[in-house]
N, CA, C and O of each residue as an XYZ file, in Angstrom:
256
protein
N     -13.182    -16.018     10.310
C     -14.390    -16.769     10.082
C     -15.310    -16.574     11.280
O     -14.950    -16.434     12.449
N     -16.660    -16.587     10.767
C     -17.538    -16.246     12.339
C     -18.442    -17.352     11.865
O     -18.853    -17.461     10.710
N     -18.792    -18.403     13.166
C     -19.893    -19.945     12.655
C     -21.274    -19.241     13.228
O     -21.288    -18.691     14.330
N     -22.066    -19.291     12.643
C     -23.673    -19.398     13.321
C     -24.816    -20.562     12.635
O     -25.702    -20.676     11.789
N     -24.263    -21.101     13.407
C     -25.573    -22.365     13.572
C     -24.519    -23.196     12.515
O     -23.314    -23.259     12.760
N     -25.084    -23.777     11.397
C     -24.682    -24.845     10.676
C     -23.456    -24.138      9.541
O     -22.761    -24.822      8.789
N     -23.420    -23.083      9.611
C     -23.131    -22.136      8.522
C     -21.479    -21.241      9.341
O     -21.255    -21.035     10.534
N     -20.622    -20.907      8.132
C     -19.614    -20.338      8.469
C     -18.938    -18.957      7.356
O     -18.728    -19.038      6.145
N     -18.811    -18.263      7.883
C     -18.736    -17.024      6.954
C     -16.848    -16.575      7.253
O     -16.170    -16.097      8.162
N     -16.635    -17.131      5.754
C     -15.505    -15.972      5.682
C     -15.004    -14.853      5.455
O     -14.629    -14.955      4.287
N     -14.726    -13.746      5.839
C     -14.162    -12.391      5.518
C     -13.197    -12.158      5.239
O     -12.208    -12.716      5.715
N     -13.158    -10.973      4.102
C     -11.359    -11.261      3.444
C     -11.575     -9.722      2.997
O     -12.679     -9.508      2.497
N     -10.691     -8.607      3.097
C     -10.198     -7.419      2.649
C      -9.547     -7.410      1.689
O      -8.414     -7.881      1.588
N     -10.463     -6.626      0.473
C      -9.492     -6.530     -0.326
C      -9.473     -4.944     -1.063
O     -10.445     -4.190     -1.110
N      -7.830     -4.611     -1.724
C      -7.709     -3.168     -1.870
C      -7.744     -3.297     -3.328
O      -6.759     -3.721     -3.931
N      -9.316     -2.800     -4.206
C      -9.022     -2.791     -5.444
C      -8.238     -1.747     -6.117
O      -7.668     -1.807     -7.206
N      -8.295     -0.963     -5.438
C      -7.005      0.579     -5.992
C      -5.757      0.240     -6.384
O      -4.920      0.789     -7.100
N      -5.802     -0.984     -5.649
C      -4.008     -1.287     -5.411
C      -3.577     -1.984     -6.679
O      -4.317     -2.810     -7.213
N      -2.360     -1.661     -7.186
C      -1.848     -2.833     -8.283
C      -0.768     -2.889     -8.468
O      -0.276     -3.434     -9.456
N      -0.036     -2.254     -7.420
C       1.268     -1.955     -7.213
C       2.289     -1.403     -7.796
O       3.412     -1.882     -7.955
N       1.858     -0.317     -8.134
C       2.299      0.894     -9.185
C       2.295      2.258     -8.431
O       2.931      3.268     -8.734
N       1.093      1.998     -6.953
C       1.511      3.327     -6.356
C       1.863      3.041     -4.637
O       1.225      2.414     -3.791
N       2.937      3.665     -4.570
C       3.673      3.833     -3.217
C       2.957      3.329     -2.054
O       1.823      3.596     -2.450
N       2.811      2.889     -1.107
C       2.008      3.186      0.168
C       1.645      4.126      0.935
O       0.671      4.327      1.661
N       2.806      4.811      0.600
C       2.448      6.202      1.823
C       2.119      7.244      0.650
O       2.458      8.425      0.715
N       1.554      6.789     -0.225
C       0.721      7.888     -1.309
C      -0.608      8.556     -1.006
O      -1.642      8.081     -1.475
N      -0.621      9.743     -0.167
C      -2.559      9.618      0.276
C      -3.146      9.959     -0.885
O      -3.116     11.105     -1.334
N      -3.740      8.940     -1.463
C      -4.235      8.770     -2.482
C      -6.301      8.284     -2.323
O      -6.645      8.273     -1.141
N      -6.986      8.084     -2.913
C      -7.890      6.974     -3.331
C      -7.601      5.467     -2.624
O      -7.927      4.873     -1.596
N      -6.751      5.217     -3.874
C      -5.966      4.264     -4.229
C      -5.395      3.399     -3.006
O      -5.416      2.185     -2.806
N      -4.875      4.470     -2.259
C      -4.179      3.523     -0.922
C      -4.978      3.676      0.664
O      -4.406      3.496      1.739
N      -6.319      4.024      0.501
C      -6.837      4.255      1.235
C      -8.361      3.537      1.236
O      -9.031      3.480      2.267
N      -8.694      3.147      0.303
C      -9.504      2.274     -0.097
C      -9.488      0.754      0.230
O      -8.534      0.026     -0.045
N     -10.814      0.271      0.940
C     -10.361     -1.509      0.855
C     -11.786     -1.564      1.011
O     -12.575     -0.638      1.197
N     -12.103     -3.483      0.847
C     -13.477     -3.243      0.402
C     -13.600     -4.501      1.380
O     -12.463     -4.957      1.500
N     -14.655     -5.368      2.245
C     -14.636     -6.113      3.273
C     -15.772     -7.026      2.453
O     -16.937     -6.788      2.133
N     -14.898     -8.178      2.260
C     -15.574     -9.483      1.030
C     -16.440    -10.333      2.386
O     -15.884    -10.359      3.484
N     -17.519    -10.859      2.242
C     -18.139    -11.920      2.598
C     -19.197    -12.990      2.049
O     -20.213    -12.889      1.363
N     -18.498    -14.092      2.665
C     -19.368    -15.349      2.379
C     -19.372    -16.672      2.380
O     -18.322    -17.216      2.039
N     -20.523    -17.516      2.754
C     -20.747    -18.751      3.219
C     -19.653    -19.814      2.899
O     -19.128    -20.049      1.811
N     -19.465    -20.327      3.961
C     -18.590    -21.517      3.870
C     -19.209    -22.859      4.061
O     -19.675    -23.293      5.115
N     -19.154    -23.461      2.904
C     -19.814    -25.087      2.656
C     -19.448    -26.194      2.633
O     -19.098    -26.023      1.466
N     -19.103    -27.513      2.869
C     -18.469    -28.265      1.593
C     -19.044    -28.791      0.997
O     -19.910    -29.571      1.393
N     -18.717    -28.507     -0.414
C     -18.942    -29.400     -1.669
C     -18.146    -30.582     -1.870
O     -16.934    -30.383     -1.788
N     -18.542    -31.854     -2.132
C     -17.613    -33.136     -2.682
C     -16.543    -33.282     -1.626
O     -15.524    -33.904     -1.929
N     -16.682    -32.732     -0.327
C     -15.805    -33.213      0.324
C     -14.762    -32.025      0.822
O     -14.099    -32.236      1.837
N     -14.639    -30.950      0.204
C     -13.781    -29.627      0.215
C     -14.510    -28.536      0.707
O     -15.699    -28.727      0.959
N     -14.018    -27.419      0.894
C     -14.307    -26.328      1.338
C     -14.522    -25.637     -0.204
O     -13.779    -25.799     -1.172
N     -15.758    -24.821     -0.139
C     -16.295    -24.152     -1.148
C     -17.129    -22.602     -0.805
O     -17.800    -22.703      0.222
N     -17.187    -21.597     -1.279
C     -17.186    -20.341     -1.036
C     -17.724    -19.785     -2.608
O     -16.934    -19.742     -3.551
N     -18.889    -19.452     -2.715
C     -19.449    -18.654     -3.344
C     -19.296    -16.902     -3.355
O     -20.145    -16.331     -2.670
N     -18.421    -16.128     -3.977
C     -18.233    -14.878     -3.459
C     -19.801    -14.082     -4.124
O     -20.229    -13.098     -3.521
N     -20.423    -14.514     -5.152
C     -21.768    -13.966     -5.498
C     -23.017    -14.283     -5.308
O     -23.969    -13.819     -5.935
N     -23.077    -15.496     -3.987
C     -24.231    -16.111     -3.458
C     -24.678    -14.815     -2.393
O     -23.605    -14.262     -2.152
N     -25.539    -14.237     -1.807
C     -26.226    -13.231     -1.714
C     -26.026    -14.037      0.122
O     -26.298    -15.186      0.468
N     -25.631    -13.230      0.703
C     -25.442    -13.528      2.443
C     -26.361    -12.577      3.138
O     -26.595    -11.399      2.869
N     -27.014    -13.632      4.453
C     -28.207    -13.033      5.327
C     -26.981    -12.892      6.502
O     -26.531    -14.027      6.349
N     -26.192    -12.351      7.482
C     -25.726    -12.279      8.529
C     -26.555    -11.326      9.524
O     -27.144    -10.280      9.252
N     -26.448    -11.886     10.565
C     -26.497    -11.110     11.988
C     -25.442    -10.952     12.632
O     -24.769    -11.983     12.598
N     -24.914    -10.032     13.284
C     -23.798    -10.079     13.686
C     -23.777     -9.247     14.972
O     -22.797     -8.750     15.526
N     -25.443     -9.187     15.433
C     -25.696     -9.233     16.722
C     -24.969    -10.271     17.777
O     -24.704    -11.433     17.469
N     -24.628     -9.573     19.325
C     -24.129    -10.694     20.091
C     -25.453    -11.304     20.399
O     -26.622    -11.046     20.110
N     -24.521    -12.659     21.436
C     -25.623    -13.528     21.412
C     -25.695    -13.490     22.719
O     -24.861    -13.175     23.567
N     -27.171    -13.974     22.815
C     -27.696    -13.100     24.153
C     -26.895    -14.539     25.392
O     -26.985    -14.422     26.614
């Protein structure tokens, strides 16, 4: 998770190739592929809530 300002962004890797039908050490597509998910962390009603298709502005410039 990285916080800037009021706002918190989670990142999560994920391997859509994968479905576990092919080996690991297959150099494949498949096992070489991963895709780097992000997005806002809120709470709603009291919980933690995460929109994966809400559209994210990040900077991920350091801070001076």
């Amino acid at each position: 998770m990285v916080v800037q300002g009021d706002t918190g962004y989670v990142f999560s890797f994920t391997y859509p190739g994968r479905d576990g039908t092919v080996a690991e050490d297959d150099d494949t597509p498949a096992t070489r592929h991963s895709v780097l998910q992000v997005a806002a962390a809120r709470v709603v009603g009291g919980r933690p809530h995460c929109d994966r298709d809400e559209p994210v502005v990040l900077d991920l410039s350091p801070a001076p």
